[in-house]
C-alpha positions in Angstrom: 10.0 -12.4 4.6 9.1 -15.1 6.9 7.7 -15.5 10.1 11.1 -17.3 11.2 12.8 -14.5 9.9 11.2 -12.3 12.4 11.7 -15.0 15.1 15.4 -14.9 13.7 16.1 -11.5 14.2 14.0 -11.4 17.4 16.2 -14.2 19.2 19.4 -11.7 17.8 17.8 -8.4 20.1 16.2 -7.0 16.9 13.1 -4.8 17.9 12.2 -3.4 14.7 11.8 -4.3 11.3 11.4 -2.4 8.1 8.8 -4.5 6.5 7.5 -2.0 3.8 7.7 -3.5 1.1 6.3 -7.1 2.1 3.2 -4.8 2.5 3.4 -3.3 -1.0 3.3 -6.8 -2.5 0.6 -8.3 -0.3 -3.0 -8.4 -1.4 -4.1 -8.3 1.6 -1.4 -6.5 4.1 -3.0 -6.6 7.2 -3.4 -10.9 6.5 0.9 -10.5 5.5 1.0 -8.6 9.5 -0.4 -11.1 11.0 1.3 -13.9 9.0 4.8 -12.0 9.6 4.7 -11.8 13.3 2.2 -14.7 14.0 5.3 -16.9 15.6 5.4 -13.6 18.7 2.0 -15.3 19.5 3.2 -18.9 19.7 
């Protein structure tokens, strides 16, 4: 749900996500993209 999350799970050898319904609930889901994985750019 959070770009920690991702960061989380990515420090644990996770490699994908099912982020599906994050999008659903988004207004804007390519903005909720870039929010969720903005911390791989960091």
């Amino acid at each position: 749900r959070t770009p920690a999350d991702v960061a989380l799970l990515r420090a644990a050898g996770v490699q994908a996500f099912l982020v599906g319904e994050a999008f659903m609930r988004a207004a804007d889901p390519g903005a909720e993209l870039a929010r969720l994985f903005a911390v791989e750019r960091a």
